[in-house]
N, C-alpha and C positions, 0 to 999 in steps of 0.2 A: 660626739660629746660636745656640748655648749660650753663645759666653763672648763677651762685650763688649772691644775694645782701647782705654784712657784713656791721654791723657797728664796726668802727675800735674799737670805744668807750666799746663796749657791746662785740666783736667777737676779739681782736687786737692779743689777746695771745693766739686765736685756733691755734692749730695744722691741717694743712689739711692734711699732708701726715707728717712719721714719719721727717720730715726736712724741712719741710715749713708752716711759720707760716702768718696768716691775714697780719698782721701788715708788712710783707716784700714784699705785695703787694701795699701799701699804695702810694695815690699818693703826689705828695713833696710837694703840695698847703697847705694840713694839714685837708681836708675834710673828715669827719666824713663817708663819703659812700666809698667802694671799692665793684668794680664787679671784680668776679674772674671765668674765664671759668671752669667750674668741671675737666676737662680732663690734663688744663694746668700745676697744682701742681704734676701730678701723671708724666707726660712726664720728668720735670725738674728731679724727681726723680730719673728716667732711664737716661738723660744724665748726670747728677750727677752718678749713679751707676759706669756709661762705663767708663766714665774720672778718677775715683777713683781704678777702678780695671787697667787702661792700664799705669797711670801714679802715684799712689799714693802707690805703694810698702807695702801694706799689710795697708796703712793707707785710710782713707777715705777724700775726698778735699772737703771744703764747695764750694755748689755754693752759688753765691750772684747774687742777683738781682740788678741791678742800676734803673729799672724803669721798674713798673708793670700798674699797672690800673691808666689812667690821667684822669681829670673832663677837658672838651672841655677846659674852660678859661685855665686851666695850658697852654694844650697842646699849646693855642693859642701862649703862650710867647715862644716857644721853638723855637729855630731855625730850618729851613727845616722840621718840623714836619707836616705833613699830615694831612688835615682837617679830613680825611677819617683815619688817623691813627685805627690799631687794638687795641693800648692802651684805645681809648675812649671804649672799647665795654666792658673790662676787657679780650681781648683774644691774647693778649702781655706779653712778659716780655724780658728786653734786662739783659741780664749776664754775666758774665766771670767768670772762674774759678784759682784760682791764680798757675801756673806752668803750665797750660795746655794751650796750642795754641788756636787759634780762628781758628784757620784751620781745629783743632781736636775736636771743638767745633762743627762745622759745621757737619761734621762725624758723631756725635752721634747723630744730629738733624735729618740728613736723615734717621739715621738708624730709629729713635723711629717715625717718619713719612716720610716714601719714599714716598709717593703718593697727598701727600696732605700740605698744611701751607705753612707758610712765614718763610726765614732762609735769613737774612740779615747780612752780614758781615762787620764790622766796623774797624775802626781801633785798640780799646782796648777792645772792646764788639761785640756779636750775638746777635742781635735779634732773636725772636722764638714767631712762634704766631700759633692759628688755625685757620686761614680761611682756606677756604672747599679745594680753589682752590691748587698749586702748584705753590711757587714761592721763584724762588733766584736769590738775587740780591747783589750788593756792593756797600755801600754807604761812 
């Protein structure tokens, strides 16, 4: 199985990888469920690594997540958001890294999947998801 089910309630303060935790998956509605792809906390990890080692001078840069796993109803209030969005699956998460470009964000997405997922470029945030397929876009 690809995507994990947490309760934020019972799971909020697990660790999935050593810098990501349930709860910074959570969606903003306040819903007690979060699906989280298995694969997705360990990729953050590696663009998180690249970004820290080309731009953080012996320090390490948090990433943050602006928005991980949505329940349909959220997603439906959001502007321009995708019925079909990756967030409803838990195989989402949009990020930014504070000093680090979205241009240089994008970079390490390709790099931790060249072949495959969705790498969206925003204006203050990337998106980063796994669907199977390949795709980039600017939104």
């Amino acid at each position: 199985m690809d995507v994990k089910v947490y309760s934020l309630a019972a799971d909020g303060d697990k660790y999935l990888t050593p810098h990501f935790q349930v709860k910074e998956f959570r969606c903003r509605d306040g819903s007690d469920v979060v699906l989280i792809h298995e694969q997705l906390p360990w990729d953050l990890e590696s663009i998180r690594y690249q970004a820290s080692q080309e731009h953080g001078k012996g320090k390490e840069i948090p990433l943050i997540i602006n928005s991980g796993y949505r329940t349909v109803a959220y997603n439906s209030t959001l502007k321009n958001a995708s019925k079909h969005s990756q967030h409803l699956y838990g195989y989402a998460a949009d990020i930014h890294m504070p000093g680090v470009s979205i241009k240089d964000l994008k970079r390490y997405a390709r790099n931790v999947s060249p072949n495959h997922g969705g790498v969206g470029v925003y204006g203050s945030f990337l998106h980063f998801d796994k669907r199977e397929a390949k795709a980039d876009w600017t939104g």
